[in-house]
C-alpha positions as CSV (number, residue, x, y, z in Angstrom):
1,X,148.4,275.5,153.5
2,X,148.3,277.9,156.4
3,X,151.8,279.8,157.3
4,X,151.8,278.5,161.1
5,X,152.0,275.0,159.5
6,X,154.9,276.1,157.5
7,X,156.9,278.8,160.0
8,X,160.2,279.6,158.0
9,X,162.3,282.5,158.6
10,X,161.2,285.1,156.2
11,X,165.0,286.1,155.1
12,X,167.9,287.5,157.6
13,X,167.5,290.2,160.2
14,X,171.3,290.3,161.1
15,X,174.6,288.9,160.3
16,X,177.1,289.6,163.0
17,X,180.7,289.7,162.3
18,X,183.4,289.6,165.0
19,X,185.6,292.8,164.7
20,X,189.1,293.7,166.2
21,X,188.1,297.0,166.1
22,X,184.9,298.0,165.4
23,X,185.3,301.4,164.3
24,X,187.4,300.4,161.3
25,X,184.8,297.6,160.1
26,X,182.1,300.8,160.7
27,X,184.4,302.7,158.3
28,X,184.8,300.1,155.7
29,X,180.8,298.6,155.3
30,X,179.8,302.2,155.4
31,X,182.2,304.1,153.6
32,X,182.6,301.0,150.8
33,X,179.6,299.1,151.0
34,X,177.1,302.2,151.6
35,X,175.3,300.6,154.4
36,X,174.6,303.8,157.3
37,X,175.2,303.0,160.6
38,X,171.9,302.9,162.9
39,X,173.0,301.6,166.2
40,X,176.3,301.4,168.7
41,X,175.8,300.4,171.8
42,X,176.8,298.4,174.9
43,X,176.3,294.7,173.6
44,X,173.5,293.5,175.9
45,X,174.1,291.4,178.6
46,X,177.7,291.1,177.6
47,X,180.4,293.1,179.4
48,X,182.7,295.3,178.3
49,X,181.2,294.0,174.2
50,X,180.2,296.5,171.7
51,X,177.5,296.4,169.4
52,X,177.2,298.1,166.0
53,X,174.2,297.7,163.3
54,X,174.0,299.0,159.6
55,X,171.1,299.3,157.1
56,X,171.6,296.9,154.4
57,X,167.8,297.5,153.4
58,X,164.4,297.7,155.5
59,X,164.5,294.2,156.8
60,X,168.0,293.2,157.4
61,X,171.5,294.5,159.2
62,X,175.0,293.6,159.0
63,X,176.2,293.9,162.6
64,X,179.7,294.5,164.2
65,X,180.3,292.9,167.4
66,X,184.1,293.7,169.3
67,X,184.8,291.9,172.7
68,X,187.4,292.6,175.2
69,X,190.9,290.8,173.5
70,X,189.5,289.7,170.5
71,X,192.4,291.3,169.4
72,X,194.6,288.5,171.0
73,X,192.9,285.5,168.9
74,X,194.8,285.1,165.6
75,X,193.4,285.4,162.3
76,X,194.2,281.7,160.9
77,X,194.4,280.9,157.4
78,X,192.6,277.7,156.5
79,X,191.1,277.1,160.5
80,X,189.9,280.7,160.9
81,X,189.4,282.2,157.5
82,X,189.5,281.2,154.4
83,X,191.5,283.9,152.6
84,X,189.6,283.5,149.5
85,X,185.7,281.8,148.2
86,X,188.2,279.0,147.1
87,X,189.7,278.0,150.0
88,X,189.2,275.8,153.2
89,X,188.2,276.9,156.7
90,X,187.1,274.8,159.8
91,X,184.1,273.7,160.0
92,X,181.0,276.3,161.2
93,X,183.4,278.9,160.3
94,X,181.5,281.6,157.3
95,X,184.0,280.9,154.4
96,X,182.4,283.8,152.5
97,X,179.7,286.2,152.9
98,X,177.6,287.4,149.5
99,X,175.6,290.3,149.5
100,X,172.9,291.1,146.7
101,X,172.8,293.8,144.0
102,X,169.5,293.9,142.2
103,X,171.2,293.4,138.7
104,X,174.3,293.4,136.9
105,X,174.2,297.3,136.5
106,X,174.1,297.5,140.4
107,X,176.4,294.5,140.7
108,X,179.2,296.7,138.1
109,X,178.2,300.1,139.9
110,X,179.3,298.3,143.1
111,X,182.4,297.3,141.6
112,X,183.9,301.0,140.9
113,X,182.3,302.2,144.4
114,X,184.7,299.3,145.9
115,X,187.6,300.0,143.5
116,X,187.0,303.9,144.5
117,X,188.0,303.1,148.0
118,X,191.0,301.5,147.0
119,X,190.4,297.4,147.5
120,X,190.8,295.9,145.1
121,X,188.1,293.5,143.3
122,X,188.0,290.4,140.9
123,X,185.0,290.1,138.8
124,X,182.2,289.9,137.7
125,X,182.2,286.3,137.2
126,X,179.6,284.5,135.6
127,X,178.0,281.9,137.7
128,X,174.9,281.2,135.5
129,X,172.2,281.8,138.0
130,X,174.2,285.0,139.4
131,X,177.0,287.1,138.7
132,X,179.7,288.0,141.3
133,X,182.3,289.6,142.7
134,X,185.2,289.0,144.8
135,X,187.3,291.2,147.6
136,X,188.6,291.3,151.0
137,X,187.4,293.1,153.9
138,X,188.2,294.0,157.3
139,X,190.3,291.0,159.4
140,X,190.7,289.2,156.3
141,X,187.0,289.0,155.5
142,X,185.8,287.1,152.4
143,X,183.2,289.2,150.8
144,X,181.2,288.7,147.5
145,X,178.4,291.0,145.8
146,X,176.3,288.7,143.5
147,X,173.4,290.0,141.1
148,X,170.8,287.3,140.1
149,X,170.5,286.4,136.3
150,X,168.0,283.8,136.1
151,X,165.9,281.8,138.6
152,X,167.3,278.7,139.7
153,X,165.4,275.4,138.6
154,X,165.8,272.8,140.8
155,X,166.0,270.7,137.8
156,X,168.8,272.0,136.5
157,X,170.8,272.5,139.6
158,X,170.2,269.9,142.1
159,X,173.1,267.7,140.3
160,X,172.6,264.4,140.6
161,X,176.0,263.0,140.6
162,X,176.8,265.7,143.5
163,X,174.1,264.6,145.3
164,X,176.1,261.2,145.3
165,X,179.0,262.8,146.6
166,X,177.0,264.4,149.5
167,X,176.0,260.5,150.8
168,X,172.2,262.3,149.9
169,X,169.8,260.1,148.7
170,X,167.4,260.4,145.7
171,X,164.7,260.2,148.4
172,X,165.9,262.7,150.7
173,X,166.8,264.9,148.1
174,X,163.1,265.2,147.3
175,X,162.2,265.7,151.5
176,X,165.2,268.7,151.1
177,X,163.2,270.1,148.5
178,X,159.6,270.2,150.1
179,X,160.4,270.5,153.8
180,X,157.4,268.9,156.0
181,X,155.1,271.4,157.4
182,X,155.5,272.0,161.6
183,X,152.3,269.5,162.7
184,X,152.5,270.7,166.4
185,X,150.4,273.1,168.5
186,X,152.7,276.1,169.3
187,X,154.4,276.5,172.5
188,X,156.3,273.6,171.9
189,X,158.1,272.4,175.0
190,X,161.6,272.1,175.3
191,X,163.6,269.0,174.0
192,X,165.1,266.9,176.8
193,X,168.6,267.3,176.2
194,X,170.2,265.3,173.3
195,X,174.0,265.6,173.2
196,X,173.8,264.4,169.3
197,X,171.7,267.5,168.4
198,X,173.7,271.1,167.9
199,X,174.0,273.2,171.2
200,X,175.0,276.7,172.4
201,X,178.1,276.6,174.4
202,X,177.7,277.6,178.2
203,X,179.1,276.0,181.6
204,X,177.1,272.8,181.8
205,X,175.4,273.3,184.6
206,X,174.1,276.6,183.3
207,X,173.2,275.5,180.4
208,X,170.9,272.5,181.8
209,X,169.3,275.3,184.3
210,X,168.9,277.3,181.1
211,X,166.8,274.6,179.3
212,X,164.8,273.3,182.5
213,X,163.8,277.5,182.7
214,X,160.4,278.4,181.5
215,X,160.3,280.6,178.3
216,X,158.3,283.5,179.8
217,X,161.0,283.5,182.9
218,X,163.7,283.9,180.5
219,X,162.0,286.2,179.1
220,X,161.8,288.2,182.0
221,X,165.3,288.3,183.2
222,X,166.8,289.0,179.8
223,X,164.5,292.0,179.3
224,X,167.2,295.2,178.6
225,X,166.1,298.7,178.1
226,X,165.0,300.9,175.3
227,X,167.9,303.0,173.0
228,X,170.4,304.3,175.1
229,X,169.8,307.8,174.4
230,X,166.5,309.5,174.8
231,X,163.8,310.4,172.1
């Protein structure tokens, strides 16, 4: 089967975090979590927002974002945050972020780089298919470092009884496994609008003007420049 009949993101190029100040989460993911900083700049098309990207590894970033008075939204426990990878948050909030360490040597190195910074961690647990473990960063972040241990068998951890729980049937479980390959063209048109489906929020009548706008014109007025400062 050809890959343009089965398009899939090939893993994640950013994850962008909301700071309250971005030059402390800068300090902490590179200082404790070894990631170098690559980027700052002005956040594009966004006034007055800052943007910050670290190298996590040669394909993906964890980005900073700060807006003006982000510092006057509280940080909420249980509607905001979760506090720890055991509580609630509200739903489409991240209740906890994991990052990878190759193995449990790198997983336990990670540990005592943390520790050496003075946060504290809990851990490593064993989670059968991974080991982790737990600590807090920045504006009550959630954070996890997990090394794989084995490879997970859908066999073995698809559970049936929590697929019962999840209102998923025995048929859709199988669809969930084997997604069906994209059976269109390319340049797919846009959707008419469908209030049921998951949307971007915008002013409404921007938004609509936004969907009824061909790609390439979009395209064309959301070009911005090159790195800020010159080669």
């Amino acid at each position: 089967m050809s890959e343009q009949s089965r398009p899939q993101p090939s893993g994640i190029h950013h994850i962008a975090i909301m700071a309250s100040d971005i030059k402390k989460h800068i300090a902490f993911f590179s200082e404790v979590m070894n990631f170098p900083l690559v980027a700052l700049f002005d956040m594009h098309g966004v006034p007055g927002g800052l943007h910050a990207f670290l190298r996590m590894n040669d394909h993906s970033f964890f980005s900073i974002v700060q807006l003006p008075d982000v510092g006057k939204i509280p940080v909420t426990l249980g509607i905001t945050h979760s506090g720890n990878g055991a509580l609630p948050s509200a739903a489409g909030t991240m209740q906890h972020l994991a990052f990878r360490a190759d193995d449990r040597d790198s997983l336990l190195a990670m540990r005592d780089r943390i520790r050496s910074h003075g946060v504290n961690v809990i851990g490593p647990l064993d989670h059968g298919f991974c080991h982790s473990i737990y600590f807090a960063g920045p504006d009550q972040m959630t954070l996890e470092v997990a090394a794989p241990a084995t490879a997970v068998d859908p066999k073995q951890w698809i559970d049936p009884a929590v697929l019962e729980k999840a209102g998923i049937s025995a048929a859709e479980a199988e669809a969930y496994k084997a997604p069906a390959p994209y059976t269109g063209h390319g340049n797919e048109p846009q959707p008419p609008y469908d209030p049921a489906k998951p949307h971007m929020v915008y002013p409404p009548e921007m938004y609509q003007a936004m969907l009824k706008t061909p790609d390439d014109v979009i395209a064309r007025s959301a070009k911005f420049p090159g790195p800020p400062v010159p080669a």
